[in-house]
C-alpha positions in Angstrom: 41.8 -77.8 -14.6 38.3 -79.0 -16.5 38.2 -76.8 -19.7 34.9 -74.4 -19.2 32.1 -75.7 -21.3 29.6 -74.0 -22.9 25.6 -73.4 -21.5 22.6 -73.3 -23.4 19.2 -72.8 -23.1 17.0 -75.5 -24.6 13.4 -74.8 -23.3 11.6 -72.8 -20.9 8.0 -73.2 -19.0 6.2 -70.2 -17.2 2.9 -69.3 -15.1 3.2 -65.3 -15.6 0.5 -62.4 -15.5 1.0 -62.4 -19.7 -0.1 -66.2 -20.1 1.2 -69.7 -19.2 2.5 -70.6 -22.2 5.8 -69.6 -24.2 3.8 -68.6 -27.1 1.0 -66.7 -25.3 3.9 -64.5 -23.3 6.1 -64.4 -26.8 2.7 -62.5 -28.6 1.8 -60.7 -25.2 5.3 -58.9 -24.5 6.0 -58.0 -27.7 2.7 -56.8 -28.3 3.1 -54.5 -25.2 0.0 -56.0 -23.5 -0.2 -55.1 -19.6 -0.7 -58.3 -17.0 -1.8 -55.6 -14.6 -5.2 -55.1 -13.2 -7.4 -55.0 -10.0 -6.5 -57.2 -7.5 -9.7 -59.9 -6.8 -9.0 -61.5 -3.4 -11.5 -61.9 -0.7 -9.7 -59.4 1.0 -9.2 -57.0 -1.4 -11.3 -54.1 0.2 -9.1 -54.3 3.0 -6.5 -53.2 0.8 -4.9 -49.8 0.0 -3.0 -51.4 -2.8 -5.9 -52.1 -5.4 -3.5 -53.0 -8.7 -1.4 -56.3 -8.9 -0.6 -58.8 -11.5 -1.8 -61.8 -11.1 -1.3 -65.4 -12.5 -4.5 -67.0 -14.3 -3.5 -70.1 -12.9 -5.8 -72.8 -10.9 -3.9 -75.8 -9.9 -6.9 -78.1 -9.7 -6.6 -78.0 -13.6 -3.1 -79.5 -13.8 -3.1 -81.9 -10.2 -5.8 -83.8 -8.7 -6.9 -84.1 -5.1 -5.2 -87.3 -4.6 -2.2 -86.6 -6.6 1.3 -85.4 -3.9 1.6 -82.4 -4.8 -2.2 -81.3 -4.1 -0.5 -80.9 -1.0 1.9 -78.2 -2.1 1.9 -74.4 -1.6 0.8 -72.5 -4.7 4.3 -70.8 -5.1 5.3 -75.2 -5.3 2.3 -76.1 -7.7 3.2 -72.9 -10.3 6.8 -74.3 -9.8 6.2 -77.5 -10.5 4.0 -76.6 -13.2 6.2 -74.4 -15.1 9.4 -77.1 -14.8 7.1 -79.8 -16.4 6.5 -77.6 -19.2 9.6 -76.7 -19.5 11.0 -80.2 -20.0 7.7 -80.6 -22.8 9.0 -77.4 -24.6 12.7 -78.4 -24.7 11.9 -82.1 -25.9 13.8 -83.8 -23.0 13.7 -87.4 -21.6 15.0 -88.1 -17.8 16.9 -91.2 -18.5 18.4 -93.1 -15.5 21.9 -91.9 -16.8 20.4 -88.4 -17.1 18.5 -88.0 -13.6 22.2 -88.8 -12.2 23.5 -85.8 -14.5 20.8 -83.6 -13.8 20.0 -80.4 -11.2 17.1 -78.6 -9.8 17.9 -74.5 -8.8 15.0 -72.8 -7.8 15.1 -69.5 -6.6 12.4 -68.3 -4.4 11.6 -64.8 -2.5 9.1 -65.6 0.1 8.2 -69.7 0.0 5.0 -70.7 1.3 4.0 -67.6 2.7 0.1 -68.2 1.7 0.3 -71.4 3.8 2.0 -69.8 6.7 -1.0 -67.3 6.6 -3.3 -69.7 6.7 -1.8 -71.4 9.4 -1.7 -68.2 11.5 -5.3 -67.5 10.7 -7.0 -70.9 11.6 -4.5 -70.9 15.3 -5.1 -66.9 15.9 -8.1 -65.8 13.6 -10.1 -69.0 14.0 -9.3 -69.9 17.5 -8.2 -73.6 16.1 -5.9 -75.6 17.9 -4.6 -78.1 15.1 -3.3 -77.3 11.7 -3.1 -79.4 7.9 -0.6 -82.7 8.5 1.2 -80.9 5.6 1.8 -77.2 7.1 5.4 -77.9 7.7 6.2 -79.3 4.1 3.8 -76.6 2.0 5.8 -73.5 3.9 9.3 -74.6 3.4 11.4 -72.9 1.2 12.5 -75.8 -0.4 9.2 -77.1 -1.4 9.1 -76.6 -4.8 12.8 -77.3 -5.7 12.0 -80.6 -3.8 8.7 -81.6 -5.7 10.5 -80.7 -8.7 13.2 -82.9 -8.2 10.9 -85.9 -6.8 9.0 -85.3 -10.2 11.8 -85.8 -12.1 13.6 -88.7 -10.1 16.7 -86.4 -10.3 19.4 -87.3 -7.9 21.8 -84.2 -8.8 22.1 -80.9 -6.7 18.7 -79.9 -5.7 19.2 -76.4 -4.1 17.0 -73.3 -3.6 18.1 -70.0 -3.3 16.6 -66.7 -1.4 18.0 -63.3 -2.2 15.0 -61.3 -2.5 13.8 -60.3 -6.1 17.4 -61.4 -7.5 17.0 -65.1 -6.0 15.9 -66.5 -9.7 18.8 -65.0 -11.4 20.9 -66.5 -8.4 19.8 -69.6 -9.0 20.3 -69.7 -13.3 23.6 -68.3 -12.4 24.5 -71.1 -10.6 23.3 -73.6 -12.5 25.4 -71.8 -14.9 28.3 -72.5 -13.2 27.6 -76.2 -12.3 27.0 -76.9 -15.7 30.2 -75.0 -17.4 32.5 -76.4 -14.5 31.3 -80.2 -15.4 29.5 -81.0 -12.4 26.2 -82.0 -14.4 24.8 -81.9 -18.0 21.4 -80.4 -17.3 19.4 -77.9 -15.0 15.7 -77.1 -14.5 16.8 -73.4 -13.3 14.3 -70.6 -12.2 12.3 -69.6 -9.5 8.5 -69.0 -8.2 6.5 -66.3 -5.6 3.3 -67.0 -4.7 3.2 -63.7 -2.3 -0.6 -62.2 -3.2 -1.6 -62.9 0.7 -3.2 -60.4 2.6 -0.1 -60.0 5.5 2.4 -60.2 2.5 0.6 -57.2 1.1 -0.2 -55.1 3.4 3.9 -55.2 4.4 4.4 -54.5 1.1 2.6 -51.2 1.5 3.7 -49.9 4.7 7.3 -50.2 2.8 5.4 -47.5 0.8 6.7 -49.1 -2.8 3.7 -50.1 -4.2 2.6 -48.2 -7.4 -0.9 -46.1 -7.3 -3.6 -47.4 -9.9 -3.4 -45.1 -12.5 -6.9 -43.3 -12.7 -7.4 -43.8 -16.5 -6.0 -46.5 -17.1 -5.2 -49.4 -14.3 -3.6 -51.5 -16.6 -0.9 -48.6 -17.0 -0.3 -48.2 -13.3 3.4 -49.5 -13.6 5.4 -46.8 -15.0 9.1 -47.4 -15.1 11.5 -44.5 -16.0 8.5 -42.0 -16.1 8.4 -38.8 -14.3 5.2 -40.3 -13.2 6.0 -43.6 -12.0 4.9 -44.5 -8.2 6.2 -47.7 -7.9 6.2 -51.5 -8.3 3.1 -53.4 -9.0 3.3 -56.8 -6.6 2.8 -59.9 -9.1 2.9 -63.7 -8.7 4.2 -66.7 -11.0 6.9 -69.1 -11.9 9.6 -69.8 -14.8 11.6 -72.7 -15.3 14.4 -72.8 -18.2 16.0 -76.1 -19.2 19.9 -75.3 -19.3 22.4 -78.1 -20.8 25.7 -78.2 -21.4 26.1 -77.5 -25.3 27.2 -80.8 -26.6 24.4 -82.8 -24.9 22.0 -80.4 -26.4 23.9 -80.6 -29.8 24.0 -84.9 -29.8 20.4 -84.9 -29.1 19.5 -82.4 -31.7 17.2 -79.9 -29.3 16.4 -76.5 -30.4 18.6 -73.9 -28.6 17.8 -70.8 -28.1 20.7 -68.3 -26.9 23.8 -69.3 -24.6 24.4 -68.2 -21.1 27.8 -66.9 -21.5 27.9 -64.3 -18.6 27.0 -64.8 -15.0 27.9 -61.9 -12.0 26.6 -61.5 -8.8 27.5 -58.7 -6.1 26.6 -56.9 -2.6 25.1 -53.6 -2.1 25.9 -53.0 1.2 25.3 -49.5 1.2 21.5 -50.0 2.7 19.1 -52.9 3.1 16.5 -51.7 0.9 17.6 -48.5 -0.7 20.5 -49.3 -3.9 23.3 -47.5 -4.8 24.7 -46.7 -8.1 27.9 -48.7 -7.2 26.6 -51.8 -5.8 24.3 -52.0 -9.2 27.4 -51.4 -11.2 29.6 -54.0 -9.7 26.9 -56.5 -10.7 27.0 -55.7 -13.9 30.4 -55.2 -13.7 31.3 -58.6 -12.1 29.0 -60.4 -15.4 31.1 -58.6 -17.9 34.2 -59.9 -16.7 32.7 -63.3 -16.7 32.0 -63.0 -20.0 35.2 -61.9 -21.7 33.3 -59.8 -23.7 33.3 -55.9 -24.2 31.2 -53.6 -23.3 30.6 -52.5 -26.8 29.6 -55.7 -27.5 26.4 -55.4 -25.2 23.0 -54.4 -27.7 20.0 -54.7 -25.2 19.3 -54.8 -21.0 16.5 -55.9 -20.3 16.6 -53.7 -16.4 15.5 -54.5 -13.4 13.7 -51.9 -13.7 10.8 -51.7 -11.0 9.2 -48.5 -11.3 10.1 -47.3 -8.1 12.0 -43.4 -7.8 15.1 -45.0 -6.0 15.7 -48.2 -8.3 15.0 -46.6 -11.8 17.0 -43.2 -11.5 19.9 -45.7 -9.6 20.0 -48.7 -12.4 20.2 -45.5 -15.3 23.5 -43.9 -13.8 24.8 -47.7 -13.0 24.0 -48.3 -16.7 26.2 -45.3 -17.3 29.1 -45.6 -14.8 29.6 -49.8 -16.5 29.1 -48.8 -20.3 30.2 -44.9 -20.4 29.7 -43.8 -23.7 28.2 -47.1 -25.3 25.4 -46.8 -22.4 24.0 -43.7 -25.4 23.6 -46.6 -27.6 22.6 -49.7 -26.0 18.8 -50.5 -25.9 17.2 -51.0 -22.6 13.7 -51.8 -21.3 11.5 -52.7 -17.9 9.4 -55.5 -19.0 8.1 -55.1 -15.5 5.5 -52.7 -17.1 3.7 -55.7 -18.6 4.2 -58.5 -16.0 4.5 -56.4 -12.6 7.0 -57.7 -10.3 7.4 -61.3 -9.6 9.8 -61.2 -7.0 11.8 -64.4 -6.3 10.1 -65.3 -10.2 11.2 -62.3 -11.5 14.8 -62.6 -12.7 13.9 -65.8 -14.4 10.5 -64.8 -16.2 12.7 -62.0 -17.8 15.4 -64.2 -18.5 13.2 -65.7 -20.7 11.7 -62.7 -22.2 15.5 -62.1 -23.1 16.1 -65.1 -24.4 12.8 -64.4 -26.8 14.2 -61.2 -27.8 17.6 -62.5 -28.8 16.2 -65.7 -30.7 13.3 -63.2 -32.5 15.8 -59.9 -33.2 13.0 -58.5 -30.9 13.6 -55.8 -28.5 10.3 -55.6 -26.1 8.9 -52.4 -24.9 8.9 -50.3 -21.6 5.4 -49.7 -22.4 3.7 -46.3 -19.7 6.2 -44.3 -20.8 4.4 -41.1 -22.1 5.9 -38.6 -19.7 9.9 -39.8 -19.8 11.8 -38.7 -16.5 14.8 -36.1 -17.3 17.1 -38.3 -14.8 16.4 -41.1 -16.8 17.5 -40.7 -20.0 18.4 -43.3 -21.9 16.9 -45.1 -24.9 14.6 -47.5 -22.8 12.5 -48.1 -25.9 9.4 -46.6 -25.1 5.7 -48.1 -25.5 6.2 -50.1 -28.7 8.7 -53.3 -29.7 11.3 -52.5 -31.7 12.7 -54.7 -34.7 16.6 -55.3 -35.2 18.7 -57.4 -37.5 20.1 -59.3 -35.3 20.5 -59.2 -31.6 23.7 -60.8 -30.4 24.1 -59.9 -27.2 21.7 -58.5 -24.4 22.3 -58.7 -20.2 19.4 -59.0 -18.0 19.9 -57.5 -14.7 17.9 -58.7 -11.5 18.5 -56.2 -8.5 17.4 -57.1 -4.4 16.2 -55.7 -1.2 19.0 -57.2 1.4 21.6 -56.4 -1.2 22.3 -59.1 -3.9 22.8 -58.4 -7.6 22.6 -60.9 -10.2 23.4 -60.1 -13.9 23.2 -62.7 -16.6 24.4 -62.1 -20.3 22.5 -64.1 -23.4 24.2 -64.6 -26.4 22.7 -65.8 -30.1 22.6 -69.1 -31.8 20.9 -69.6 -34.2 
């Protein structure tokens, strides 16, 4: 058998609520800054739902008219976007050898559900009978994994992955996997939702797990592990990290930034959409064991965390039942509270902002948390960042409606 090999992150791109840059979401999180406000849609008045997070992103900045991926859904252009950043930030060059060695694993919750809206609207709404050449290619799932890949001229796995809000985490985990087993050097890993449509939220409401705007404060509206807390706040946006197998990165002298050096994934199959403490555990659980490490070894999670009653009083006691009496001393925050949910985006935009936190010694806040909930009681490091001397080890935790956990544990370099 192939001896394992070790998995590093070497860069990472992003479109987010908190900035499109790694330095602008770097200041912003640990800042405790809030991507949350009104939502500004032509359709917003139609809405119950009034708070989101949305992406300052306009894709006629970054492709033109003529250029292929023009064509693409937004959830495919924020993809795209964030991957070719990625490679910028990490210092890498596709060389023929490389694009051989090389994967794309894109995780995704919803795909091109703004183009399959407009679709229905110009057949249904507008009483049209024909529909953009392109409809087919801009909803597929695979869209953006594929104009990733065709970017790139990579001829490795190109796989996408849909499990909900964990799909993201699915997707690092197995490029994870691919990388440690010796199936390829490098991975563009992460994951993208383009989901602010008018159908996508109004289903979103009639779930009845979207978060009320607060009345003081809108920006404040997300409120995870409060007694106050209503719910998630929908977002949008993309992350891509560049992972490499360690000696690559090493022999080419990149900057790395933390190693992957736990990966679980596991099915609650107690209900659909409501978790269970044990499902939750047996993620975490399953990421540990991967690992080798001990529990005790474990400083920070950053939680999945939504905001929601269920998911928040649920992750806590799974917290608990995985790290018994170390779960009184481990750090643990919702970044959520600053970037809203992302969705299929959101397990790899907080892999990143746990990769920051390990590199810095940084610990970001859960920021809204003025009114702590009694069932929640752990230290979730409330409102403000919090220094440390050095952060060696921190799990991030992505959780899903249909079921699927996915855990992933960091671990310091530098």
């Amino acid at each position: 058998m192939t001896d394992l090999r070790r998995v590093v992150i070497t860069g990472f791109g992003l479109v987010s609520p908190l900035g499109n840059t790694v330095e602008a979401l770097k200041e912003n999180i640990f800042a405790g800054k809030s991507g949350v406000k009104p939502f500004m849609g032509d359709f917003a008045e139609l809405l119950n739902c009034k708070v989101t997070a949305q992406a300052d992103f306009d894709p006629a900045n970054h492709f033109s008219k003529k250029s292929d991926y023009a064509i693409l859904d937004r959830n495919g252009q924020m993809a795209l976007h964030a991957s070719i950043e990625a490679v910028k930030h990490a210092n890498l060059t596709f060389n023929d050898a490389l694009k051989k060695q090389s994967g794309v694993y894109i995780g995704t919750g919803m795909g091109g559900i703004l183009s399959v809206e407009d679709g229905y609207q110009t057949l249904y709404k507008n009483g049209e009978n024909r529909l953009k050449p392109y409809t087919v290619l801009m909803c597929m799932y695979n869209s953006a994994a594929s104009a990733i890949a065709t970017h790139f001229q990579v001829s490795g796995p190109n796989l996408t992955f849909t499990t909900a809000c964990s799909s993201s985490a699915v997707a690092i985990g197995q490029a994870y996997k691919d990388i440690r087993l010796g199936d390829i050097d490098v991975a563009l890993a992460g994951g993208t939702d383009a989901i602010l449509a008018y159908a996508s939220i109004k289903s979103w409401e009639a779930i009845r797990t979207l978060a009320d705007a607060d009345a003081v404060d809108i920006s404040a509206s997300c409120k995870p592990f409060s007694a106050d807390r209503s719910g998630l706040v929908i977002g949008e946006g993309a992350a891509t990290l560049v992972l490499e197998e360690y000696e690559h990165a090493k022999a080419r002298g990149a900057t790395i930034y933390a190693e992957i050096v736990g990966y679980g994934a596991a099915n609650d199959y107690q209900h659909i959409a409501v978790p269970s403490v044990e499902g939750q555990a047996a993620t975490m659980a399953a990421a540990m064991k991967n690992s080798g490490l001990q529990t005790r070894d474990i400083q920070y999670i950053n939680a999945h965390g939504t905001g929601t009653k269920f998911n928040d009083e649920t992750e806590t006691n799974a917290i608990k039942q995985v790290f018994g009496e170390h779960a009184q001393r481990l750090a643990i925050s919702s970044t959520k509270s600053m970037h809203g949910h992302l969705m299929g985006a959101a397990g790899a935009l907080e892999a990143i902002i746990t990769t920051l936190a390990v590199y810095h010694n940084e610990l970001p806040p859960t920021i809204n948390l003025k009114n702590p909930d009694p069932k929640c009681d752990l230290d979730y490091v409330p409102n403000v960042s919090r220094k440390v001397e050095r952060l060696e080890y921190a799990m991030s935790n992505s959780f899903a409606f249909g079921g699927t956990g996915a855990t992933l544990i960091f671990k310091k370099t530098n």
